[in-house]
C-alpha positions as CSV (number, residue, x, y, z in Angstrom):
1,X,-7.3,-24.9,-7.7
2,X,-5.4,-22.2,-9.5
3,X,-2.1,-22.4,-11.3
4,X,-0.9,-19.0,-9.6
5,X,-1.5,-19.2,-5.9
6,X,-0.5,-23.7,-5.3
7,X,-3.5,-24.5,-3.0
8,X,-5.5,-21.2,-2.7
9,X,-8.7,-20.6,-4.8
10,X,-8.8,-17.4,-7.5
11,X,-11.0,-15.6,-4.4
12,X,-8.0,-14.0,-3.9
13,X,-7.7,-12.2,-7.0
14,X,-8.6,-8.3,-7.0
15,X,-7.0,-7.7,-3.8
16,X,-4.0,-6.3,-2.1
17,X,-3.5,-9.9,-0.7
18,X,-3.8,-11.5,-4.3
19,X,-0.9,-9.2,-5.4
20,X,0.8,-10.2,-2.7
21,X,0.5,-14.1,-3.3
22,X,1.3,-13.0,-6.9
23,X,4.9,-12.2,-5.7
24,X,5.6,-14.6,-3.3
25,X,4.6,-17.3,-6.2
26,X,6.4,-15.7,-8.8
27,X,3.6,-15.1,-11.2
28,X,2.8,-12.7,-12.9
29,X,0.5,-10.1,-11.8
30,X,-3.0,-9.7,-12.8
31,X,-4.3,-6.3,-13.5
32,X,-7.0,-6.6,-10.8
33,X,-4.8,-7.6,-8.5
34,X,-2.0,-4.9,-9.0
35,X,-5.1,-2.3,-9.2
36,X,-5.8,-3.2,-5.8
37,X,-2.4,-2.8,-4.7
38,X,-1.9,0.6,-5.9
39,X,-5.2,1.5,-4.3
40,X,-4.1,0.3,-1.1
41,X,-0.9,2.3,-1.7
42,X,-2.1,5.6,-2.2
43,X,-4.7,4.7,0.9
44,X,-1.7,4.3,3.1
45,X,0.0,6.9,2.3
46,X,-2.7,9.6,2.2
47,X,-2.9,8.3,5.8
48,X,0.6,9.0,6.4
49,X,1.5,11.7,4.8
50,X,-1.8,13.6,5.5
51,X,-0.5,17.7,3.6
52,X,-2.3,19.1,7.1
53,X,-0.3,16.7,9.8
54,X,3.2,17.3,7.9
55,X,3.0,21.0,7.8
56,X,1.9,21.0,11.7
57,X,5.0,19.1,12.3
58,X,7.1,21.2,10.1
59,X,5.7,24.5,11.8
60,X,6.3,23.1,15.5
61,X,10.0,22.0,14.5
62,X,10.2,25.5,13.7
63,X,9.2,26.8,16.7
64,X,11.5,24.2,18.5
65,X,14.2,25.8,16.8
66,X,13.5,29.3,17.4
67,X,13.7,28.2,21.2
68,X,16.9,27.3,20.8
């Protein structure tokens, strides 16, 4: 058993989920652990905030406007 996650095993460790289980325990975070959460981060939000989707929806506000 580990010290940072009470009844889990260190499988955990390396993953967004381990970074989790790091905060909710109130340990300190591991460096492959907060790795993977920054990973998972920037996955998100290239997902999200996709440069080609936003200016689609910027352009078609536009044209919403000039329609009055």
């Amino acid at each position: 058993m580990s010290k940072d996650f009470p009844g889990r095993s260190k499988a955990r460790h390396g993953t967004d989920a381990g970074f989790q289980a790091h905060k909710r325990y109130g340990s300190v975070v591991c460096a492959d652990c907060r790795e993977a959460h920054n990973k998972a981060c920037r996955e998100l939000m290239r997902k999200i905030y996709d440069p080609a989707k936003r200016r689609a929806r910027y352009l078609a506000s536009k044209q919403a406007a000039a329609r009055g």
